[in-house]
N, C-alpha and C positions, 0 to 999 in steps of 0.2 A: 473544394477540399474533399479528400477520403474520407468517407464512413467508418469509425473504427467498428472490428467485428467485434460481434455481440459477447463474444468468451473475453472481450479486452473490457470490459466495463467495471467501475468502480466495482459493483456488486460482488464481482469475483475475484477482486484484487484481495491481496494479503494486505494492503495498507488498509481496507475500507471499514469502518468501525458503525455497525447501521443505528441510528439511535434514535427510529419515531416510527411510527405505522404509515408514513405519507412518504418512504423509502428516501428519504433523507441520513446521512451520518459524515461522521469526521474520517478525513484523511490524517493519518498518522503518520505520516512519511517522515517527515520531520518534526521536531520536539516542538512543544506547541510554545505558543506565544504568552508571556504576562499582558494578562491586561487588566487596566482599573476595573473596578465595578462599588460603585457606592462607599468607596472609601477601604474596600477587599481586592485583594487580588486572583483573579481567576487566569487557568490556565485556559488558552483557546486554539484551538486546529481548524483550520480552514473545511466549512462546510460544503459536501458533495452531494450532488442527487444520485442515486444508484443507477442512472444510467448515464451517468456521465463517463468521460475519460480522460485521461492525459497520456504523457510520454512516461513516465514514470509507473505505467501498471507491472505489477509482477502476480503471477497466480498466486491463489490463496493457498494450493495443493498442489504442487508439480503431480501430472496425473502420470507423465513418459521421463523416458532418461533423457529426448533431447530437451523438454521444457527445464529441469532442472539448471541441465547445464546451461540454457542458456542466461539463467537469473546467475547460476555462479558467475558465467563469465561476466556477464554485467555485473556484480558486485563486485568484482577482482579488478575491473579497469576502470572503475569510479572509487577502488579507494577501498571499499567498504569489508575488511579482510572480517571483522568482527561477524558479520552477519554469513558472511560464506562460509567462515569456520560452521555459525549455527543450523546454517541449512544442508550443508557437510552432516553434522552432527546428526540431523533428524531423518537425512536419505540411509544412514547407517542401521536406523533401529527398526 
């Protein structure tokens, strides 16, 4: 299997949320899950190491116009018109 490259890693994803000093944190990609916990409900996101990855990384920073577009078009052919309006919105200002 390919190595993904190092600029594709949780760390520099727009989903990755860091939440410890041992570079662990949540993926926010999607709305997080209920779960019990002692008779409460807690929300839960699936835990990432910061050098992890997946199919689903998007930069944190479009840093070029093609990187941009290419999260637009990935957000326009999965659906996701809401977040491309937003990322439209922020390449504007």
């Amino acid at each position: 299997m390919a190595e993904q490259p190092e600029t594709q890693r949780c760390e520099n994803c727009r989903f990755f949320r860091e939440e410890d000093e041992e570079h662990f944190g949540a993926c926010v990609r999607y709305p997080a899950d209920l779960e019990p916990n002692i008779g409460e409900r807690e929300n839960v996101w699936p835990v990432s190491a910061a050098e992890g990855w997946c199919g689903e990384w998007q930069p944190a920073n479009p840093e070029t116009a093609e990187e941009a577009a290419v999260v637009l078009a990935r957000f326009v052919l999965l659906g996701d018109i809401t977040a491309a309006r937003a990322l439209a919105d922020k390449l504007k200002e």
